[in-house]
Backbone bond lengths (Angstrom), bond angles and torsions (degrees), N, CA, C in turn:
res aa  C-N    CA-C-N  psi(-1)  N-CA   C-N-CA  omega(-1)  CA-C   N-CA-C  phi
1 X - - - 1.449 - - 1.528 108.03 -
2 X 1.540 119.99 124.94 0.984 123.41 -166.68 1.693 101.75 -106.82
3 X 1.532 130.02 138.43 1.637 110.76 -178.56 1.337 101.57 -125.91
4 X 1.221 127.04 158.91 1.566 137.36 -170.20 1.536 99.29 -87.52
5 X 1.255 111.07 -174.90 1.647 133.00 148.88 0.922 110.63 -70.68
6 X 1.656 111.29 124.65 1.585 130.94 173.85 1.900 99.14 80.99
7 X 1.277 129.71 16.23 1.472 118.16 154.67 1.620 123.71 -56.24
8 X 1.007 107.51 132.04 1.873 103.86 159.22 1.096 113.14 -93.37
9 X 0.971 117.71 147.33 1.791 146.34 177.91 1.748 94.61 -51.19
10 X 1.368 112.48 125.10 1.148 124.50 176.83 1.538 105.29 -103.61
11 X 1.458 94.51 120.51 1.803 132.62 -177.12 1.201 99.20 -108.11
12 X 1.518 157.01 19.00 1.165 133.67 171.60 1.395 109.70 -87.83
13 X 1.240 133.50 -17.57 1.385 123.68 172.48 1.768 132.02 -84.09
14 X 1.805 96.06 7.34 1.503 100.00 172.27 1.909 94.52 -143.87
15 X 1.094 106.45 129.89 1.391 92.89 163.75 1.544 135.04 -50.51
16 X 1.033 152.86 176.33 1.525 156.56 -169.84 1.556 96.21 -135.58
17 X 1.494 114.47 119.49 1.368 111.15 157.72 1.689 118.59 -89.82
18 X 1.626 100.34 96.16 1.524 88.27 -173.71 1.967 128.06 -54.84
19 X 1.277 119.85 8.66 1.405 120.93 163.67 1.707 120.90 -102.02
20 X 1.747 87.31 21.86 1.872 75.14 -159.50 1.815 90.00 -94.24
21 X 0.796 126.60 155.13 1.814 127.33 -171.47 1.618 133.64 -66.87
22 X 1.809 84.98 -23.01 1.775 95.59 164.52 1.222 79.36 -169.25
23 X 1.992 94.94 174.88 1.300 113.95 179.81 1.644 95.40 -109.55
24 X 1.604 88.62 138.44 1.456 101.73 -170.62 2.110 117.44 -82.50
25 X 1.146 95.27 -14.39 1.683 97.47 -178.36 1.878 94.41 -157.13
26 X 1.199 103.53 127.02 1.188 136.89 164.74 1.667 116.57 -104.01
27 X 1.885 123.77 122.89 1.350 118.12 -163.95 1.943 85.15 -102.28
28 X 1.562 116.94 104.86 1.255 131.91 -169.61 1.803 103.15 -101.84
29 X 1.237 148.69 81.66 1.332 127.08 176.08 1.171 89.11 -112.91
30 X 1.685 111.08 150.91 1.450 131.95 175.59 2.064 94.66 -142.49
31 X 1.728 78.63 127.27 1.542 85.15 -167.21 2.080 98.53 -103.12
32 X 1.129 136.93 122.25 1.127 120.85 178.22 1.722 103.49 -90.49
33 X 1.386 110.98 145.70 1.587 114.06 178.23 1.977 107.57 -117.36
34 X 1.279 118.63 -1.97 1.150 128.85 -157.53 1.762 103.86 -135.86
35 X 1.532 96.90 121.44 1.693 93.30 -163.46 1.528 93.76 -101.09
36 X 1.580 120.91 -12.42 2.068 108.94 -174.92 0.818 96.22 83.10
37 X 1.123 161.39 14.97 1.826 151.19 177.81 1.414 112.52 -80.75
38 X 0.982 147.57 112.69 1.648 151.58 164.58 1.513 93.32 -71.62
39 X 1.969 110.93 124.13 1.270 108.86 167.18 1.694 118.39 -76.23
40 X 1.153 109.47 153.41 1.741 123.83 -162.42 1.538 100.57 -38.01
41 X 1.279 115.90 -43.81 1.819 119.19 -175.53 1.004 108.67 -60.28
42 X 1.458 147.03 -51.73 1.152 155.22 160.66 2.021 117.75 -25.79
43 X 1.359 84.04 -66.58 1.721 101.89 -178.61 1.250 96.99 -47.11
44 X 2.035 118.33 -72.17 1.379 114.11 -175.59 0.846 127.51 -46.91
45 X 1.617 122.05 -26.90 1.808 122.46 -169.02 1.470 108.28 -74.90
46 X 1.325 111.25 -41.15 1.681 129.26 155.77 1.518 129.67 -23.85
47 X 1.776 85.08 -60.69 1.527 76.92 -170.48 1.899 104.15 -85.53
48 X 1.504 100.53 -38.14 1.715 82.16 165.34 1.156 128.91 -41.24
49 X 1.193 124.93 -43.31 1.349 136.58 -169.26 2.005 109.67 -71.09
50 X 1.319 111.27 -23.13 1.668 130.40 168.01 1.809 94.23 -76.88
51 X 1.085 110.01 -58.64 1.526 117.24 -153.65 1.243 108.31 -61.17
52 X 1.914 131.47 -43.59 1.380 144.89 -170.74 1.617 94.11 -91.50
53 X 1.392 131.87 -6.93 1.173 120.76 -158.08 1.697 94.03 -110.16
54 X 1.679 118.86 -41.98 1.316 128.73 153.68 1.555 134.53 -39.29
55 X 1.817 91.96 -34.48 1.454 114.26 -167.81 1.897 106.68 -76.24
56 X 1.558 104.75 -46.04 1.227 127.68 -162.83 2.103 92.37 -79.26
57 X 1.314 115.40 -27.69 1.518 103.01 -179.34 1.790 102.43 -84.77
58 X 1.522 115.46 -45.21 1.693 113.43 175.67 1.737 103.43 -63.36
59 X 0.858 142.98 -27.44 1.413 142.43 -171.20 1.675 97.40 -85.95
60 X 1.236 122.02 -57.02 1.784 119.93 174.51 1.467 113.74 -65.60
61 X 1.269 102.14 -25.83 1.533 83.76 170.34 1.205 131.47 -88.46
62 X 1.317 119.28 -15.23 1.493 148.43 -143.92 1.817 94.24 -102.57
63 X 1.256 116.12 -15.33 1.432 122.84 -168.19 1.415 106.22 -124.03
64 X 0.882 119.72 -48.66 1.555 127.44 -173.96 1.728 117.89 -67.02
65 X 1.285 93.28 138.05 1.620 117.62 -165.71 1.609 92.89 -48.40
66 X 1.635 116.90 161.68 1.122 111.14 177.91 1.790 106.69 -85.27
67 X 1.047 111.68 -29.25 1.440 113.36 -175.07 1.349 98.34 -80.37
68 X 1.033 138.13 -17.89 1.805 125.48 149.76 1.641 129.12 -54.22
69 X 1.423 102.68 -33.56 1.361 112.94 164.04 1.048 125.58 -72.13
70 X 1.926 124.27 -59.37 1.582 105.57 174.11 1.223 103.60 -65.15
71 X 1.553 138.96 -28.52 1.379 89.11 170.05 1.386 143.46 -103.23
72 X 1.328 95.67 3.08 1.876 100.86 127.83 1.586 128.09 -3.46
73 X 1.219 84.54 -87.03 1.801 126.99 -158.31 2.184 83.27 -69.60
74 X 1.019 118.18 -72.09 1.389 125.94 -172.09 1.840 105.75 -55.92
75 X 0.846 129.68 -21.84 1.620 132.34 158.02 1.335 99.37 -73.09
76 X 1.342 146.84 -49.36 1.484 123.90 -172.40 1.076 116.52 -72.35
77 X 1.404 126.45 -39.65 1.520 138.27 178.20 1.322 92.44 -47.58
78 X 1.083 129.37 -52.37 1.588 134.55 -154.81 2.001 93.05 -64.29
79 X 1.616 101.15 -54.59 0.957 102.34 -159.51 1.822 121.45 -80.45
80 X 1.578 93.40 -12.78 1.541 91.14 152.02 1.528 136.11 -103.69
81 X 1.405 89.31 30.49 1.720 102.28 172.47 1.632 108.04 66.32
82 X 1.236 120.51 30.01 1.431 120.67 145.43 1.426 126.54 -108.39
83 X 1.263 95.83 144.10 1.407 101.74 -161.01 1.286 111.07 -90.42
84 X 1.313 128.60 157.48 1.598 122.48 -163.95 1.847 104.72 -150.00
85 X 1.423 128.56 -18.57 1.289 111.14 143.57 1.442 104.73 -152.18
């Protein structure tokens, strides 16, 4: 017996004494169909996609004038609405 999301525990095959203080056995199966695994193409495309994307920020920064950077850096502030003087 397989049960969805949001099933109740099916009691029709034993009666329930509603004065008894708890129920002593509950029939609970949870079937998983989904293991989370990212196939290998995925992962690799990923991490290339981290690695050339890592590569391209240490390489721009690593070259670029310093007064290109703060004002770099001083356009985003701007542009995420913090204020800076």
């Amino acid at each position: 017996m397989t049960r969805e999301p949001g099933d109740l525990p099916d009691f029709s095959q034993r009666p329930i004494d509603p004065r008894s203080a708890a129920v002593t056995e509950v029939d609970m199966t949870i079937t998983m169909t989904h293991s989370g695994v990212m196939p290998a193409t995925t992962r690799i495309a990923g991490g290339l996609l981290a690695l050339a994307l890592g590569a391209f920020f240490i390489w721009g920064a690593g070259f670029a004038h310093a007064a290109a950077l703060h004002d770099t850096a001083h356009d985003v502030r701007h542009a995420f609405g913090f204020p800076c003087h």
